[in-house]
C-alpha positions in Angstrom: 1.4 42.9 -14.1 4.7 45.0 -14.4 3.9 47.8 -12.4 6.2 50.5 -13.4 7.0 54.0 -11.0 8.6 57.2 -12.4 11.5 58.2 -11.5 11.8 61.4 -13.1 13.7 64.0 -11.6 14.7 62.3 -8.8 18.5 62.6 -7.9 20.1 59.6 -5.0 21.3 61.3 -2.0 23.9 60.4 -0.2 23.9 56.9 2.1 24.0 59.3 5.2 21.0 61.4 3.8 18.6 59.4 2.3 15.1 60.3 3.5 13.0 57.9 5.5 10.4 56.4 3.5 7.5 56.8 5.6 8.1 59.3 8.1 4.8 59.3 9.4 5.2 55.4 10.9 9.0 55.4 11.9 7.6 56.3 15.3 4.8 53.3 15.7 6.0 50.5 17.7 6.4 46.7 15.5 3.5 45.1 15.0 2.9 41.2 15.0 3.0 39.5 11.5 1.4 36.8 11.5 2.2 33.4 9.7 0.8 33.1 6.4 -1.7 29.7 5.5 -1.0 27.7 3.1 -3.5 29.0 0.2 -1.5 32.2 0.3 1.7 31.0 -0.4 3.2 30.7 -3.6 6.5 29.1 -5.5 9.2 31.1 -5.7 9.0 32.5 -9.8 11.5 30.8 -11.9 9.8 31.0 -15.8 11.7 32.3 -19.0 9.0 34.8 -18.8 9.3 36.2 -15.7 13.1 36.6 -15.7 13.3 37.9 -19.1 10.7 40.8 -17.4 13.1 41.2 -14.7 16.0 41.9 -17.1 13.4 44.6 -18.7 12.9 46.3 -15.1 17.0 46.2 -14.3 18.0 47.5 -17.5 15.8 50.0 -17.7 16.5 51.2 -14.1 12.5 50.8 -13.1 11.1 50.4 -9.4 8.1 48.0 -9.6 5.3 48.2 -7.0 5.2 44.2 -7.5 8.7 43.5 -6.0 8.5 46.6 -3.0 4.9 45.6 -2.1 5.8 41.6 -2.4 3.1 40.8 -4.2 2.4 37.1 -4.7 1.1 37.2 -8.2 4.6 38.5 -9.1 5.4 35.3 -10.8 2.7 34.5 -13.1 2.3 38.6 -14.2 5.6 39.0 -15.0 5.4 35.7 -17.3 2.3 37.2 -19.2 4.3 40.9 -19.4 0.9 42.4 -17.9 1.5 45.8 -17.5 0.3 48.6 -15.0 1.7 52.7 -15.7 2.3 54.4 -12.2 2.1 57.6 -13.5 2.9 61.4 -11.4 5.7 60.3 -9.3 6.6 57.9 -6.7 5.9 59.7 -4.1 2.4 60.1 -2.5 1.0 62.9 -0.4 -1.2 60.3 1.8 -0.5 58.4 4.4 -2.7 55.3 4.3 -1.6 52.8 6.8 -1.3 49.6 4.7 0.6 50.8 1.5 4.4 51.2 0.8 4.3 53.7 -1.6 6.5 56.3 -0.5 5.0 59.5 1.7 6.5 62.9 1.6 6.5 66.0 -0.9 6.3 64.9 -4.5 8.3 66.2 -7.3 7.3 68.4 -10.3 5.1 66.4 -12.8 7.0 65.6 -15.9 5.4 66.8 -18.8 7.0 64.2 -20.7 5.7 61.0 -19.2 2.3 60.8 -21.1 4.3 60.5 -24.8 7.0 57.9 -22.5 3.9 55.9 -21.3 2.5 56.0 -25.0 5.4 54.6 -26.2 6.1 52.0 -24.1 2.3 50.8 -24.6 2.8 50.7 -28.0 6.5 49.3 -28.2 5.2 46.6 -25.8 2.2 45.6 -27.9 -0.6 45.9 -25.3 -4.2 45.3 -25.7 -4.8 46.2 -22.1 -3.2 48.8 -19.9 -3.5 50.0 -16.3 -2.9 53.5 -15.4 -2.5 54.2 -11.6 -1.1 57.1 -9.9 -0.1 58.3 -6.5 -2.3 60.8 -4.9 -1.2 64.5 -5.4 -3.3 66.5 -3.2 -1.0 69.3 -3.5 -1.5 69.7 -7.6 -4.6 72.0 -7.6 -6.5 69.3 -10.1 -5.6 66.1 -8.2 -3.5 65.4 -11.4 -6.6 65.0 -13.3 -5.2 66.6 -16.5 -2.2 64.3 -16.2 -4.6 61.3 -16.6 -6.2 63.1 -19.3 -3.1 63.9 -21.3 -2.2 59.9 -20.3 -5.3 58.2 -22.1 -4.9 60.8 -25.0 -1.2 60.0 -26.0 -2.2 56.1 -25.9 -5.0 56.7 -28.0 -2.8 58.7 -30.8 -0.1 56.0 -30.4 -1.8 52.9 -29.6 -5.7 53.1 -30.4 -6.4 49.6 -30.2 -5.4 49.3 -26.7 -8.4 49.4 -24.3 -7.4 51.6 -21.2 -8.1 51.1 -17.5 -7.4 53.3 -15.3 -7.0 53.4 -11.6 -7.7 57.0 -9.8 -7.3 59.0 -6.3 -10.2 60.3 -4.9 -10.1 64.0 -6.0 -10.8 64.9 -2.7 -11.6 68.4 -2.6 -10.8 69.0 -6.8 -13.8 70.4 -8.2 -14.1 69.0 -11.5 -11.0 67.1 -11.5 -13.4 63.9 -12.3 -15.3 65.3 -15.3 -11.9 65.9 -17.1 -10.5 62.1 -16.5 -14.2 60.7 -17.3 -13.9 63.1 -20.4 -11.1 61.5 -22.2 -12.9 58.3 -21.9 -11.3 55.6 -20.1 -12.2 51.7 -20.5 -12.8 50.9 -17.5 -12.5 53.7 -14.7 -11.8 52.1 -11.1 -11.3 53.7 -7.8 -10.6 51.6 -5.0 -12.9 52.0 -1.3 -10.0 49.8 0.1 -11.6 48.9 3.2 -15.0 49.3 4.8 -16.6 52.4 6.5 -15.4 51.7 10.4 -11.8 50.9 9.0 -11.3 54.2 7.5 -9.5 56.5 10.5 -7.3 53.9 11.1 -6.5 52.4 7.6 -6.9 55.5 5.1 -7.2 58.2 7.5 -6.9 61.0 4.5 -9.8 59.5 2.3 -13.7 59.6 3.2 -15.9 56.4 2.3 -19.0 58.0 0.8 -16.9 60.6 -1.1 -15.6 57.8 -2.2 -18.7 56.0 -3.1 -20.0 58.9 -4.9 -17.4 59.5 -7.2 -17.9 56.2 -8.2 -21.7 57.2 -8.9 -20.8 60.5 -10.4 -18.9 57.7 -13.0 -22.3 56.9 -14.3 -24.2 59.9 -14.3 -21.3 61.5 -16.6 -21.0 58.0 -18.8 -23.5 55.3 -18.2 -21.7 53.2 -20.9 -18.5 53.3 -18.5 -17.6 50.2 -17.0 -17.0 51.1 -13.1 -14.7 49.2 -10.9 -13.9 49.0 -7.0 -11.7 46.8 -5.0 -11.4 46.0 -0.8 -8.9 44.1 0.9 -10.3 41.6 3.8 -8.0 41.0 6.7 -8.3 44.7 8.6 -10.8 44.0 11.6 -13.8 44.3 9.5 -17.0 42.4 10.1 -18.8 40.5 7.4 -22.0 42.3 7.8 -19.7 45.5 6.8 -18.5 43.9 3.7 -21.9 43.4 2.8 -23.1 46.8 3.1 -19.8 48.1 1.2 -21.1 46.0 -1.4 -25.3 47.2 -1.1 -23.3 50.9 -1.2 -21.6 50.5 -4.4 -24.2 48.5 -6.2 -26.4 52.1 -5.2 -23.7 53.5 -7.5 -23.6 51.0 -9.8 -20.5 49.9 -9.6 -19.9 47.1 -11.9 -17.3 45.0 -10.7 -16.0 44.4 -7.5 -12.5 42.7 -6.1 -11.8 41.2 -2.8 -8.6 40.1 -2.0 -6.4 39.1 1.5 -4.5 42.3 2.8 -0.9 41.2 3.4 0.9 43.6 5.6 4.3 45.5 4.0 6.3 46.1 7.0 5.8 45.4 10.7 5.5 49.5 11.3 2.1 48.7 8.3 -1.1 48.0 9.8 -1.4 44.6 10.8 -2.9 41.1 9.1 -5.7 40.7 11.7 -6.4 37.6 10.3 -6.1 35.8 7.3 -9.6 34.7 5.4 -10.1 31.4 4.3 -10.9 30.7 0.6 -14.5 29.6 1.9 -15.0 33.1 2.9 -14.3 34.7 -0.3 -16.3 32.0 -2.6 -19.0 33.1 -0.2 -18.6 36.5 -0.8 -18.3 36.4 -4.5 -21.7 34.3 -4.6 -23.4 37.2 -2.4 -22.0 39.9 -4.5 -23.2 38.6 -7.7 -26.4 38.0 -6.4 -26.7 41.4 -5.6 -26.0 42.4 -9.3 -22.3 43.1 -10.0 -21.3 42.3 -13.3 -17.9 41.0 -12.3 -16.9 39.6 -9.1 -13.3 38.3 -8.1 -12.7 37.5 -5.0 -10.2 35.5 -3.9 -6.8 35.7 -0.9 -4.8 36.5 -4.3 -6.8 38.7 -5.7 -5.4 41.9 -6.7 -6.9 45.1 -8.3 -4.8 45.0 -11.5 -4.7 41.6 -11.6 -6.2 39.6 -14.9 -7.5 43.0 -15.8 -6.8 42.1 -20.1 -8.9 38.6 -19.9 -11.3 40.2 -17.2 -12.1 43.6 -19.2 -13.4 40.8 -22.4 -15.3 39.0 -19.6 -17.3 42.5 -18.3 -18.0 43.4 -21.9 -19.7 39.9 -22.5 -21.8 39.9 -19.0 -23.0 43.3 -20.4 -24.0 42.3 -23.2 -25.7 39.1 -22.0 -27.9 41.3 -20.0 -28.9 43.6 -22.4 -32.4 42.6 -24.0 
């Protein structure tokens, strides 16, 4: 999974001026990082694949989420050239406490990037692409039409690619989700990130059953649209919250589900409160399916945009084994 950040219209200050890149947690104190087990490490990448992916992202001057958020799948994405479009800036207007994306004031969308995205879809010869954004509370829409204008210039240009896109919660954008659902994404996926008790501590700007019902509103727009949601484990939470998270979004039937081990950025992040164990996850991927999600992966590794290609032919054919 390449996951590729725009740049646009961003000019380097000088060494001496260079903003901080989350202002809001310069002042918390280091946190412990704990020692990672043995089932999350990985071997350091060394393919033909991955370092002819690498030369891409140098030459072409590209930030990728995968190398700033050291995520260990880096390896085996970049062999496969899986790609993920982060699309309205690198710059996000929330504050959650586990991410690295960058906080502050974003810059001016550039009307540009949905024809640049197109034709790097098409030039790279996807048959799946991920389109993810920052959140942009202060663009009255969310950046709703963005998305729209996103999936439309990849149809023109690319209309055999199947698109999957990975949304803000429109907090507060009245109908910012009826335009996105409207130009008719794939697979549409919204991540709750964490369970209810976790959220004033770990995603203080969001709200969990806004969250949840966007996800529902989904369906009641497009029943035929695969939903998606993901959570990372590791951030205080009980089991017997996981499993409601999961009885809440099978009430909005949510299709498929990931779980996956938070890992923390930097020691001013949120920290690992523990790791879980691979038993743990197999557990919970049995529970989920047995409460009636199409798609479970759940795994320390697992990552929203991860497998997303091979896993989008695998949710069409548990539809359609359920179908009478």
């Amino acid at each position: 999974m390449v996951t590729i950040l725009d740049r646009t219209n961003l000019v380097p200050a000088p060494a001496d001026e260079k903003r901080v890149r989350h202002p809001e947690k310069a002042h918390k104190p280091d946190t412990e990082v704990l020692r990672k087990p043995e089932w999350i490490r990985v071997k350091a990448p060394a393919s033909k694949g991955y370092h002819e992916t690498r030369e891409l992202v140098r030459s072409h001057k590209l930030v990728t989420v995968c190398e700033e958020a050291g995520c260990p799948n880096i390896g085996e994405c970049w062999d496969k050239k899986h790609a993920t479009f982060m699309i309205m800036g690198e710059i996000c207007t929330r504050a959650c406490a586990f991410c690295n994306v960058a906080t502050g004031k974003p810059n001016a969308l550039d009307l540009e990037e949905p024809q640049n995205v197109a034709k790097a879809v098409r030039q790279m010869g996807l048959a799946h692409v991920v389109i993810t954004s920052v959140d942009r509370d202060d663009l009255a829409d969310g950046g709703a039409e963005h998305f729209e204008k996103v999936i439309w210039a990849i149809r023109a240009a690319s209309p055999n690619t199947t698109i999957e896109i990975l949304t803000p919660d429109f907090l507060k954008k009245p109908g910012a989700l009826e335009r996105v659902v409207a130009a008719k994404p794939d697979v549409f996926n919204h991540n709750m990130e964490t369970v209810p008790g976790n959220y004033l501590t770990v995603r203080p700007g969001a709200r969990y059953f806004h969250s949840v019902r966007l996800l529902q509103r989904v369906k009641e727009l497009d029943p035929t649209m695969f939903t998606k949601s993901g959570i990372m484990v590791g951030l205080g939470e009980e089991r017997n919250e996981v499993l409601q998270l999961m009885d809440d979004l099978r009430t909005a039937d949510v299709d498929f589900l990931t779980i996956g081990q938070y890992l923390q950025p930097t020691r001013k992040h949120h920290k690992v409160e523990r790791f879980v164990t691979p038993e743990e996850f197999k557990s919970y991927e049995d529970i989920a399916y047995t409460k009636g999600f199409l798609m479970v992966s759940s795994s320390p590794l697992t990552r929203s945009s991860h497998h997303t290609g091979d896993d989008f032919a695998r949710l069409k054919a548990a539809r359609e084994k359920r179908l009478p």
